[in-house]
C-alpha positions in Angstrom: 6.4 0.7 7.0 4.3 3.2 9.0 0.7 4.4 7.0 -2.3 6.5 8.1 -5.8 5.3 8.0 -8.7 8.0 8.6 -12.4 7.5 7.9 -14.6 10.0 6.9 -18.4 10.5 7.9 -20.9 9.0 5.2 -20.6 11.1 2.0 -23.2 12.2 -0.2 -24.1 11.0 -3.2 -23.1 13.4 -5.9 -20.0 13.5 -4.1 -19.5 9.7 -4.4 -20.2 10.3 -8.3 -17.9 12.9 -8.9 -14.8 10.4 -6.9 -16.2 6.8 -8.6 -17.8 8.5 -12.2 -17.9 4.8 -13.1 -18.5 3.2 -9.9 -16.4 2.7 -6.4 -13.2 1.2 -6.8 -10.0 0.5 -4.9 -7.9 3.4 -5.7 -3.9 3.6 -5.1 -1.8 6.0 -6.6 2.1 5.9 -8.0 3.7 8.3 -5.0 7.1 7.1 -3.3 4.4 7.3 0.1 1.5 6.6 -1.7 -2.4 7.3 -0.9 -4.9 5.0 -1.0 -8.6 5.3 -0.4 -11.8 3.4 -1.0 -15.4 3.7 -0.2 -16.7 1.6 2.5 -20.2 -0.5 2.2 -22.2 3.1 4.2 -20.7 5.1 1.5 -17.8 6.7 4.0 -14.3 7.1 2.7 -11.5 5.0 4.2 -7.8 6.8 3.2 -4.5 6.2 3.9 -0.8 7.5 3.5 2.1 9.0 5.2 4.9 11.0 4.2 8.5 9.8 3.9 9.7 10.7 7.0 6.6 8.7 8.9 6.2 6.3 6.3 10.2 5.0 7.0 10.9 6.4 10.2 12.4 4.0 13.0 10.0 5.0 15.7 6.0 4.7 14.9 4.6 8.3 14.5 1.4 9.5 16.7 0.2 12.7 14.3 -3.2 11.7 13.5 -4.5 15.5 12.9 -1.0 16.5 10.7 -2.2 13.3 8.7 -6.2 14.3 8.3 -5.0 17.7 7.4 -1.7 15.8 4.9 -4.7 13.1 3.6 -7.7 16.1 3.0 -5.4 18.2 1.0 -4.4 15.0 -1.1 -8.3 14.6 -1.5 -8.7 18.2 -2.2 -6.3 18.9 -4.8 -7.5 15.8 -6.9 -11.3 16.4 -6.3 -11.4 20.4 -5.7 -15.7 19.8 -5.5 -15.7 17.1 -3.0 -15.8 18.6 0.7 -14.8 15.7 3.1 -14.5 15.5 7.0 -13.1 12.7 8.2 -14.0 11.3 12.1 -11.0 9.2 12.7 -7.4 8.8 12.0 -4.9 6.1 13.9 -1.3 4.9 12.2 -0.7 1.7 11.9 2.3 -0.3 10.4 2.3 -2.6 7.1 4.3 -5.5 6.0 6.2 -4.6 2.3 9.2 -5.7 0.4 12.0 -4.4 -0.5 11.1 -3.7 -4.1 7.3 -3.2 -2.8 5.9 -6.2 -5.0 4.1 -8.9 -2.4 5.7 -12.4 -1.5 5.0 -15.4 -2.9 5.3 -18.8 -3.0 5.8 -22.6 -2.5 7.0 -23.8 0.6 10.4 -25.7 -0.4 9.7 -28.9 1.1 5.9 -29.2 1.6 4.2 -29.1 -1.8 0.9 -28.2 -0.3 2.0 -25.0 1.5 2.1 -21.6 0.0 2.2 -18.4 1.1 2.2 -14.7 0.4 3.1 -11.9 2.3 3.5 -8.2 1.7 0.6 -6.8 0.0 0.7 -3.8 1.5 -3.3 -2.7 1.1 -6.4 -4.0 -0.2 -5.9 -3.4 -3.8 -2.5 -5.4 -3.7 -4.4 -8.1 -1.6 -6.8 -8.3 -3.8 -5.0 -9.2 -6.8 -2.9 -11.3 -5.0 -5.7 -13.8 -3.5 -7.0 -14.1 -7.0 -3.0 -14.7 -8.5 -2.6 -17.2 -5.9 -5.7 -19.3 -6.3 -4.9 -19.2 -9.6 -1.7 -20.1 -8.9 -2.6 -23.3 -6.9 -6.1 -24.4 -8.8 -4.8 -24.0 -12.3 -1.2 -23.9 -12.7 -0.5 -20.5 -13.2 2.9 -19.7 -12.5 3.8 -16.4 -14.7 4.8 -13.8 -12.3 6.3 -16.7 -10.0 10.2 -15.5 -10.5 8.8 -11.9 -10.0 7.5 -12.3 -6.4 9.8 -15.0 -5.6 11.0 -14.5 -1.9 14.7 -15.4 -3.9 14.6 -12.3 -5.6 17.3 -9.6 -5.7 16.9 -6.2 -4.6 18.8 -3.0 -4.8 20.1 -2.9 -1.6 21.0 -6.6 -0.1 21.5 -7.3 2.8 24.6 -6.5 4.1 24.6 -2.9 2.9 21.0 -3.4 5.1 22.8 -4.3 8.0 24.8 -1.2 7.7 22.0 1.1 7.0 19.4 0.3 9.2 16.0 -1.7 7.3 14.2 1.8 7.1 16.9 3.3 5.1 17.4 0.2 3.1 14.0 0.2 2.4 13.3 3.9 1.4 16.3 3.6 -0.7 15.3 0.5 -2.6 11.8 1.7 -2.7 13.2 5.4 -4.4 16.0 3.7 -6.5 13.4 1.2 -8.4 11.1 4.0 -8.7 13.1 6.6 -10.3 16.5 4.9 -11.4 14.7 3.7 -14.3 13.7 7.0 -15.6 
């Protein structure tokens, strides 16, 4: 899947207080192409996004000003106060699932080897790391089946091999985000 990163030049603080009230977080929001942004450690923001046509297209997109201008009126609509200018932009491509939840698990034959895979930003990541130490140092196994590499998704993977994986993917992505409404 195809994103958009820009970073913006340092921001003030009063405009860092209206974004984080309650102090900087890692923010994601619920979007089929969804935005992410977070502050960096010199108090610029670092956003990302697409749209669906970049987000699953087959070729990698090179529109870094249609996605500053895409990303600043995300910014602006949910923080009409805030006035950011962002200094660079550059796509860039992360690993996801079909059904957008990360990877996980225990390597069938060596006990000692686990992995995860597909957590598509640092939220995700995050949350992840903390599962999977958990996971290994004390036993916790709860969301196992969920992230299971075994699971099933909406479209498998022979109506994948028809499709295309983009297609598969924005379909799966759409049908588990709105089918159960």
């Amino acid at each position: 899947m195809q994103t958009f990163l820009a970073i913006s030049e340092c921001l003030g603080s009063s405009d860092i207080d209206r974004m984080f009230p309650r102090g900087p977080l890692m923010v994601w929001d619920t979007d089929l192409t969804y935005k992410y942004f977070r502050l960096t450690g010199d108090g610029r923001l670092l956003i990302g996004g697409g749209t669906l046509l970049s987000t699953y297209s087959r070729r990698e997109q090179h529109r870094p000003q249609q996605a500053v201008r895409r990303l600043t009126n995300y910014l602006a609509r949910r923080f009409p106060d805030v006035r950011v200018k962002f200094i660079a932009c550059w796509p860039g491509l992360i690993g996801i699932s079909k059904d957008f939840a990360p990877v996980v698990g225990c390597h069938p034959d060596y006990s000692s080897v686990h992995y995860a895979g597909g957590a598509a930003g640092l939220p995700w990541a995050a949350a992840l790391g903390r599962y999977l130490a958990e996971n290994v140092l004390d036993g916790r196994h709860d969301v196992d089946a969920l992230l299971a590499v075994q699971r099933r998704f909406p479209i498998g993977p022979h109506m994948q091999a028809v499709l295309g994986a983009p297609t598969a993917f924005a379909l799966s992505h759409g049908i588990l985000k709105f089918g159960s409404k």
